[in-house]
C-alpha positions, 0 to 999 in steps of 0.5 A: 921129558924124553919119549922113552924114559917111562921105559926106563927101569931105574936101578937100586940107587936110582930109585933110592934117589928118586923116592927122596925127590918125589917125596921132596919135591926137588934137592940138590946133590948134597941134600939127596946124599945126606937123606940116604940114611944107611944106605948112603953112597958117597957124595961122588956116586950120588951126583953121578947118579943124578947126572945119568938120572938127567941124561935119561930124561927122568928128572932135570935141573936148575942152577942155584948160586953154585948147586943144581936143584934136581927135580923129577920130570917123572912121577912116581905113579907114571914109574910104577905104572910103566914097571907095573906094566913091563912086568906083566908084558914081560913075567907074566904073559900079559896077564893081569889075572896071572899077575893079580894071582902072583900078589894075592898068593904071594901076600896070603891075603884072606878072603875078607881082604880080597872082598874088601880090595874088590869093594874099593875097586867098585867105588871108583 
């Protein structure tokens, strides 16, 4: 996996397609293209997607008879915590209370709601 890629933000599609291979494991072009369900692109873009996916170090390959079988070199969670992160750098301040605020407002969580996440939070 190349240094900056937990840097990289992943587009729409990008996404789409990474959330298949976590979920999967590892797919090839075709199996990535036919579980995009309606929001599918064509067969032509998904392999380019996954050719810049490889090329910014997020996932690699491996030949099988005439396909490349795709897997992630990134984890969801180690994505979601480089995103997490640039967001709070970047919208926030670097704030995590500003950034929490933004959520919790946002979502309207209750009172007992909050309790309940601090509760969790405690237990770990």
């Amino acid at each position: 996996m190349k240094k900056d890629s937990q840097k990289t933000s992943l587009t729409r599609v990008e996404l789409q397609l990474m959330n298949i291979l976590w979920d999967k494991g590892e797919a090839t072009v075709q199996q990535l293209h036919d579980m995009q369900g309606e929001s599918k692109t064509a067969y032509t873009t998904t392999l380019s997607m996954m050719q810049v996916l490889t090329r910014k170090g997020i996932v690699t390959f491996e030949k099988v008879g005439k396909a490349n079988v795709y897997r992630p070199l990134l984890s969801r969670d180690e994505y979601i915590s480089s995103f997490v992160s640039e967001a709070k750098a970047n919208v926030f301040g670097g704030s995590i209370r500003n950034f929490l605020s933004f959520f919790v407002k946002g979502e309207r969580l209750s009172k007992d709601e909050l309790r309940e996440i601090l509760k969790e939070m405690a237990d770990d």
